[in-house]
C-alpha positions in Angstrom: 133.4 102.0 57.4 129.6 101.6 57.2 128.3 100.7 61.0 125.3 100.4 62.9 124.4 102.4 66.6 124.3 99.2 68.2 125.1 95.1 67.4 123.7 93.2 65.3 121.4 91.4 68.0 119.1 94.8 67.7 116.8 95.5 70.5 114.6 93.6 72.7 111.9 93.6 71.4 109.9 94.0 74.6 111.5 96.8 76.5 113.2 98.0 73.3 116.7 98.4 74.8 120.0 97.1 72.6 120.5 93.3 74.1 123.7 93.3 75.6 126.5 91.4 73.4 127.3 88.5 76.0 124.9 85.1 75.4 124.8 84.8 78.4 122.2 87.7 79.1 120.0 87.1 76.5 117.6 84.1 75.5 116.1 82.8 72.3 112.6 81.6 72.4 112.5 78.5 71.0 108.3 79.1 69.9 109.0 82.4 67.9 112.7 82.7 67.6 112.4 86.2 69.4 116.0 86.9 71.3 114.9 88.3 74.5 116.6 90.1 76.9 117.1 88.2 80.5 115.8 91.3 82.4 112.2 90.6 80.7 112.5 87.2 80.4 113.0 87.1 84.6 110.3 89.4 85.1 108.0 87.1 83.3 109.0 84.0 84.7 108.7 85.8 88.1 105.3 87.0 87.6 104.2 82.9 86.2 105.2 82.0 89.5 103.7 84.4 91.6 100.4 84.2 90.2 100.9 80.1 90.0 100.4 81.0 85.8 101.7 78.4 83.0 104.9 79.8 81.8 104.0 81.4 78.3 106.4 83.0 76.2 107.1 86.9 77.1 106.5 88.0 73.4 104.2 85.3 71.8 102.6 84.5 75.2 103.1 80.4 73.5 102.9 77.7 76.3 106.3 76.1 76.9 107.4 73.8 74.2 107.7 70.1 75.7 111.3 68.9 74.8 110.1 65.4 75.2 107.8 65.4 72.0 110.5 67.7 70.1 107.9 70.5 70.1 110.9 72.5 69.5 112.3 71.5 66.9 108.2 71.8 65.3 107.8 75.1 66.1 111.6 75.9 64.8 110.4 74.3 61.4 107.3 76.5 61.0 109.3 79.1 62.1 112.0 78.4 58.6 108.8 77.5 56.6 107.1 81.3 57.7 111.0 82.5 55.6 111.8 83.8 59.8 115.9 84.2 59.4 116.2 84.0 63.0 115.3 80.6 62.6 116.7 79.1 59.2 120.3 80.9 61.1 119.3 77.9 64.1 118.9 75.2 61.8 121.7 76.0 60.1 123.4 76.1 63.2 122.0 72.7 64.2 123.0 71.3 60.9 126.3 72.2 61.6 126.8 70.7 64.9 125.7 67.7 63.2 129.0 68.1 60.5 126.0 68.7 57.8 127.6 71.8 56.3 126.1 71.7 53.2 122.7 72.0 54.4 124.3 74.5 57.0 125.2 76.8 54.4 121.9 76.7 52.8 119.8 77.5 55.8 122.6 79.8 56.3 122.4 81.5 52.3 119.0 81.9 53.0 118.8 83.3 56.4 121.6 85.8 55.2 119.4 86.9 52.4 117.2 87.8 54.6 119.7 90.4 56.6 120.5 87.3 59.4 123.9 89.2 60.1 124.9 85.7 61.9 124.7 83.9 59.0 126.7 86.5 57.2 129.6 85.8 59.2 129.0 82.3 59.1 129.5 82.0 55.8 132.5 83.7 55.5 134.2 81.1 57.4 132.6 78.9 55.4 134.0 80.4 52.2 137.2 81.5 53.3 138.0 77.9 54.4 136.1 75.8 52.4 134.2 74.2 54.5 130.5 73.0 53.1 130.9 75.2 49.9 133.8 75.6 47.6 136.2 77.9 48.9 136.0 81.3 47.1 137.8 84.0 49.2 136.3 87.0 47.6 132.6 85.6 48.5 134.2 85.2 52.5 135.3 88.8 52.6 132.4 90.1 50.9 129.7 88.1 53.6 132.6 89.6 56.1 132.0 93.1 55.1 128.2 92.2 55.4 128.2 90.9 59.3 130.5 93.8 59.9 128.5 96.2 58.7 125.5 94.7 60.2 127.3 95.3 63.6 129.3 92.1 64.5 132.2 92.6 66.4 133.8 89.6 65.6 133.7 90.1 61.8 134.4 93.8 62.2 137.2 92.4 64.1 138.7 90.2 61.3 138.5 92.6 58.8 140.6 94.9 60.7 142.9 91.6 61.4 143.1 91.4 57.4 144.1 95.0 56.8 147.0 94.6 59.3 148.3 91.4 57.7 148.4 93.6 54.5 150.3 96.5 56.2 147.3 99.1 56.4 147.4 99.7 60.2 145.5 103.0 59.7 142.5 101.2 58.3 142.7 98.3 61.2 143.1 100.4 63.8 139.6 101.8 62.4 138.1 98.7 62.3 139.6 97.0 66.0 138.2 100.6 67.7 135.0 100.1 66.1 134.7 96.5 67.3 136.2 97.3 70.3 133.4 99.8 71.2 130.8 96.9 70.1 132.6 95.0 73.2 135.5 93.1 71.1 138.0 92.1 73.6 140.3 90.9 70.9 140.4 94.1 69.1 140.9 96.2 72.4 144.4 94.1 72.7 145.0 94.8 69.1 144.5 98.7 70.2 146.6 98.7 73.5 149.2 96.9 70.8 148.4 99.6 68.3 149.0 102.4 71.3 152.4 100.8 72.7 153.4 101.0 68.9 152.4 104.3 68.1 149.3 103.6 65.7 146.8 104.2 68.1 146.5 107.4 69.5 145.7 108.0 73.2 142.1 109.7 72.9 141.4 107.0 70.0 142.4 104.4 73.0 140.4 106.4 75.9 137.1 106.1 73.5 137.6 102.5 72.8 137.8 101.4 76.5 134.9 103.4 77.3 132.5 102.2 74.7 133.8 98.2 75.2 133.1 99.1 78.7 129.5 100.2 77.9 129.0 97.5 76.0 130.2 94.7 78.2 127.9 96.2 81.2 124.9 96.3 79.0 
């Protein structure tokens, strides 16, 4: 049960605390592929405006990328070609909305090389349901273990959804408080489901609700 402090979107990398675990209240910068935390990315947006600046990029200081002559996309290739995994994880992404999931899951086999944890758990799906790559179970729970370890809750939460379906509640109830405290609301159901049925103990349940709590207000 190998875990990191904190998810696996790290810190912000300009006031250094862990970015929260809802999308919402983060943002990636689409000239360095830094995630940055909306507290600091406010704060510099607010200070542009006072001081009638051009918005730069908070950690780069980059000008704004113009959409309309797909700087973005640019600056997201030079950003695959400089081996960032940040990146090659977006274009895989973008592949993928675009149903190319062969080149999906090389960006993503790269990226996750590289320690992208979200490419990890990409490619578990990818294996497990062979989708873009020939299906090879063993290869989707082994990339599973990897985002899980790396601190995703969602992987950490299907691995403890596997150990349940093969009757070792002990070991899932592990894995759903661990994912729980990263701010899994799936695996806090599983727990309160765990608790009603006497798997879950009450103090294991207490310390669940208060680290998903921590986590969802970060």
């Amino acid at each position: 049960f190998k875990q990191n402090e904190s998810s696996h979107f790290g810190d912000c990398p300009i006031c250094f605390l862990p970015l929260p675990v809802a999308g919402d209240k983060s943002t990636i910068m689409e000239c360095c592929s830094k995630i940055i935390c909306t507290g600091c990315d406010y704060a510099n947006r607010k200070r542009d405006v006072l001081e009638s600046l051009e918005w730069k990029c908070p950690f780069c200081r980059s000008p704004t990328p113009n959409l309309e002559d797909d700087e973005t996309e640019k600056n997201l290739m030079k950003r695959v070609e400089a081996n960032d995994p940040v990146a090659m994880y977006q274009m895989g992404s973008c592949c993928s909305d675009k149903g190319d999931y062969k080149t999906a899951s090389v960006y993503w086999t790269k990226a996750a090389a590289l320690g992208e944890v979200g490419a990890h758990y990409q490619l578990s799906v990818m294996y497990t349901e062979g989708v873009g790559v020939e299906k090879d179970k063993k290869k989707g729970v082994y990339h599973l273990e990897q985002a899980a370890i790396g601190g995703d809750p969602d992987a950490r939460h299907n691995l403890g959804v596997i150990e349940n379906d093969n009757g070792r509640y002990e070991r899932a109830a592990k894995h759903f408080i661990i994912a729980a405290k990263l701010g899994c609301d799936n695996s806090l159901d599983a727990l309160k489901g765990g608790f009603k049925g006497g798997i879950v103990t009450k103090d294991d349940l207490t310390a669940a609700l208060r680290g998903h709590q921590a986590a969802v207000d970060a």
